[in-house]
N, C-alpha and C positions, 0 to 999 in steps of 0.2 A: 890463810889458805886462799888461793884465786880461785876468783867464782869459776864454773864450769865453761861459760861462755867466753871469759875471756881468756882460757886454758885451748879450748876452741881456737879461736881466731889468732893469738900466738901460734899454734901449729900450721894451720894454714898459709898463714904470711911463709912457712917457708916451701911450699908446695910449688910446682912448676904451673905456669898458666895454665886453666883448662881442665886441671882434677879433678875429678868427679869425687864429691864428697859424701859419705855414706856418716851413718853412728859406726857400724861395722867398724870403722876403724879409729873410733876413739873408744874403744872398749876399755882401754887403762886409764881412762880419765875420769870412768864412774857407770851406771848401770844403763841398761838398752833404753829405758823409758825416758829416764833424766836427759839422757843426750840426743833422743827425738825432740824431746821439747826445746832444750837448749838451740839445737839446729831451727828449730821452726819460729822460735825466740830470734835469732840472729837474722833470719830471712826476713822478717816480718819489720826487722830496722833496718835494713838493705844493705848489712852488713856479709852476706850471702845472697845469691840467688838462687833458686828453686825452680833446679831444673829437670824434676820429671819426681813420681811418688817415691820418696825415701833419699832425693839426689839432690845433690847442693853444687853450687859453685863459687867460687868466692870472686867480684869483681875486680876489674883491674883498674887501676889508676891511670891518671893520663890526665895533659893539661888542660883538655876540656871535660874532665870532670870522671868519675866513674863511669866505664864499660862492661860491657860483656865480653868472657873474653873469646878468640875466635876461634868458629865450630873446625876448623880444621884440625886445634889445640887440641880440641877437647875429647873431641873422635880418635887424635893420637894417643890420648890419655887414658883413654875409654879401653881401647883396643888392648892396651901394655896391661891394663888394673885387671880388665877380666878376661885375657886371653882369646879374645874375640879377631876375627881377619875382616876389616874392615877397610873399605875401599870406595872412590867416587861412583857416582852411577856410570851407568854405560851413557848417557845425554853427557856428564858431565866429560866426560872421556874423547865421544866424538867432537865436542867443540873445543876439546883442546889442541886435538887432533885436524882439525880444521874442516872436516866433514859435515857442518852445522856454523855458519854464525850464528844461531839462536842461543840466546843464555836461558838455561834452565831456572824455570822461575819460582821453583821450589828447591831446597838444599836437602839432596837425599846420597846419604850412602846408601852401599849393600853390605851388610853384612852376614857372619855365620850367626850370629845370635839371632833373638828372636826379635821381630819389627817393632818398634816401637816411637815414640819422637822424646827429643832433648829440647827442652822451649831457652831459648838464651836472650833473655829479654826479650825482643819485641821478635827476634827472628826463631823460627820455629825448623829444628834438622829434623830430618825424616830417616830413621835408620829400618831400612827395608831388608827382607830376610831373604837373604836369594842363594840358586842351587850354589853346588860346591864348583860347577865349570866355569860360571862365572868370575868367580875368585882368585881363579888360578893366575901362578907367578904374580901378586899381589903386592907385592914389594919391588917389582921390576918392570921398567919400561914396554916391555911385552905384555904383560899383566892389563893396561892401559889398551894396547891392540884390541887385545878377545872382548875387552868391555864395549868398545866402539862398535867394532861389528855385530857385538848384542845386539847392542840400538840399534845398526843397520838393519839386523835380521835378515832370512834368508834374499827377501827380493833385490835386497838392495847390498850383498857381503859383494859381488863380485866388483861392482861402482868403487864400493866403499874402500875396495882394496889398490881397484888404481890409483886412486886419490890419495891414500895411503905411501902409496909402494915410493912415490920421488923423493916423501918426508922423511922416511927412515930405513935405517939400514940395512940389508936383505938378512943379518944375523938376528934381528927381531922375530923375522916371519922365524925362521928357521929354528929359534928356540922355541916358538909357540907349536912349532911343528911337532919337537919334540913330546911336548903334553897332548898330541891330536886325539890319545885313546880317551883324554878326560872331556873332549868337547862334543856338541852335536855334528851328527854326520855330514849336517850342510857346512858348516863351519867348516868341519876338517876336508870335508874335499875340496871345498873352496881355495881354502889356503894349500892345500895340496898342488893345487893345479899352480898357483898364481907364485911360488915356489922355486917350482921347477920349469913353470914355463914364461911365464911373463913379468915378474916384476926385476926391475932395474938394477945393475950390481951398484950401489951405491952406498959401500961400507967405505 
């Protein structure tokens, strides 16, 4: 019969990069305690990494030697495992967007769950708990908009949106339009106005 640990790590090996590894889910492999240990057992030879209390991840290969693998993986992994809507910050968002050359020097989502940080080796993600307006259209280019002008906030949405308005196409604002009853009232008039009256037709 194979030790528990190496029942472990055989399963893992076929996990996509970035799964978040729980006991939870090796409950057929034997009892809640044995597979805390087993897990902490395997972390402790760095055959796992030990990524937050109860969370594991398994490193990745590569010709300069084992990594971490990347928090963008693992955030998507994260999000699919526990049903969580989880997305870049609004910093991250605006420098994508080109409203900031600053790179953010911490690595933070937002998410709907609850805040907490993923340590991935030496780099530490910050999953930050934010309202639900922030979130919206999550999975769509638009989604990225509302984030940026988070960060702008109100003094700086109407800036934020000229800057905006050359880069992308007026059916962005216009879908975001559509979600305006779930945003702040500066937000939504802002974009209301910039809409209808000033930004570029440049779909």
């Amino acid at each position: 019969m194979k030790r528990l640990t190496e029942s472990i790590l055989q399963e893992t090996a076929t996990l996509p990069e970035g799964t978040p590894i729980t006991a939870k889910m090796w409950l057929h492999l034997g009892n809640r305690a044995a597979l805390d240990q087993a897990l902490s057992r395997l972390a402790r030879r760095g055959k796992l990494l030990r990524a937050g209390r109860g969370v594991y991840v398994a490193p990745v290969a590569s010709r300069f030697g084992n990594r971490a693998p990347a928090a963008q993986k693992v955030v998507q992994e994260l999000s699919m495992q526990r049903g969580e809507t989880i997305v870049p910050s609004g910093a991250s968002a605006a420098n994508a967007l080109g409203l900031t050359t600053q790179v953010p020097t911490r690595t933070v989502y937002l998410t709907s769950g609850r805040s907490r940080k993923i340590t991935l080796g030496k780099q530490i993600v910050h999953l930050q708990h934010a309202p639900a307006w922030q979130l919206t259209l999550a999975k769509e280019p638009a989604g990225e908009i509302v984030r940026a002008l988070s960060w702008a906030g109100p003094e700086g949405v109407n800036q934020a949106l000229k800057e905006i308005g050359g880069k992308v196409p007026r059916s962005e604002f216009q879908r975001i339009s559509q979600q305006s009853s779930l945003l702040p009232l500066w937000m939504a008039s802002a974009l209301s106005q910039a809409v209808h009256c000033a930004l570029p037709a440049n779909d």
